[in-house]
N, C-alpha and C positions, 0 to 999 in steps of 0.2 A: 456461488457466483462464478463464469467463466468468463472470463476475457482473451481475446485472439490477439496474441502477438507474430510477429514478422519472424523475430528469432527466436526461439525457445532457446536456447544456449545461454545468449546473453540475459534473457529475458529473467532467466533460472540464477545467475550471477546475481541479477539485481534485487529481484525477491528475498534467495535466500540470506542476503544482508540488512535489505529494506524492512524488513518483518519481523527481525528477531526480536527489537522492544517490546514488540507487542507478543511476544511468544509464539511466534508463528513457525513451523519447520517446515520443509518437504517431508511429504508422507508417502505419496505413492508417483511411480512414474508409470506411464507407458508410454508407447510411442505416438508420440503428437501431443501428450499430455503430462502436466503433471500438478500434482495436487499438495497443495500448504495448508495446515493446518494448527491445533493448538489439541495437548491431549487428544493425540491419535484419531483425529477427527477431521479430515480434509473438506471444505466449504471453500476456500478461495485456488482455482484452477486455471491455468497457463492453457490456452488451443496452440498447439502452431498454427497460421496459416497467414489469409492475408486479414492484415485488422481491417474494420470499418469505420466508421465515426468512432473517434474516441470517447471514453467513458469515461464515469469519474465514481471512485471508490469509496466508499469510507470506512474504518475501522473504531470504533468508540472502547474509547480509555482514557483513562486518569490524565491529569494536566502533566507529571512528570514526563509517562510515557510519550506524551502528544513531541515535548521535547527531542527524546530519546529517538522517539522516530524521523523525526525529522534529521537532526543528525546522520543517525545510519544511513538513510537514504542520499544525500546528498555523499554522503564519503562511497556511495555503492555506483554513485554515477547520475543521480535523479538531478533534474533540472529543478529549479526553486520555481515554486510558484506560487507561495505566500507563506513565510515566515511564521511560525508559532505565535500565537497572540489573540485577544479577545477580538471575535466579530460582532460587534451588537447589531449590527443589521440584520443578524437572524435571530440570536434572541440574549439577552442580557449577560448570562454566561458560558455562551459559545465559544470556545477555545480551539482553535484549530490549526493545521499544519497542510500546506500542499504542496506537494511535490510530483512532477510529470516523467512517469517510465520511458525506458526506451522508446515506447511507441509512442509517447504522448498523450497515454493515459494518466487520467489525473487522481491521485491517489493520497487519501488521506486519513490524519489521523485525528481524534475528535472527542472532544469532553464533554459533555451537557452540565456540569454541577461546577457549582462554586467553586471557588480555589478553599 
């Protein structure tokens, strides 16, 4: 997955705080780019440029994690955009967290399985 942010700098502050529950690190940079991954494995990448419609993310993991993430994101600067907690409107044990990046990407964390 690639998503275009405005700033990479800030953008890079907010990831590598936002992700760490989930085990995510920066892995590779270059210029205009950089790549977060889990076990040396980059799949979620930073564009600079100009963004366009905002997207929305999701990361699938445990109920603790879904927690965890949410936290660190908001303490990295992420705006709240729904609190950890069952959604049954999608399906009986949908647990989830949203939080909106710098750009207003909407980014989340996400359980499917029972508590």
């Amino acid at each position: 997955m690639v998503i275009r942010v405005s700033d990479l700098e800030a953008s890079r502050a907010f990831y590598s705080k936002a992700l760490v529950p989930l085990g995510y690190e920066e892995l590779l940079s270059y210029p205009g780019f950089i790549g977060f991954g889990v076990e040396g494995k980059p799949d979620f990448w930073l564009r600079e440029g100009t963004p366009g419609e905002a997207v929305h993310v999701a990361f699938g993991t445990d109920r603790a994690t879904v927690d965890r993430f949410h936290d660190a994101a908001m303490a990295a600067g992420g705006r709240d955009n729904g609190e950890p907690g069952v959604r049954e409107i999608y399906h009986p044990h949908y647990y989830g967290a949203f939080v909106l990046d710098p750009d207003g990407h909407n980014i989340e964390a996400v359980c499917h399985q029972s508590a």
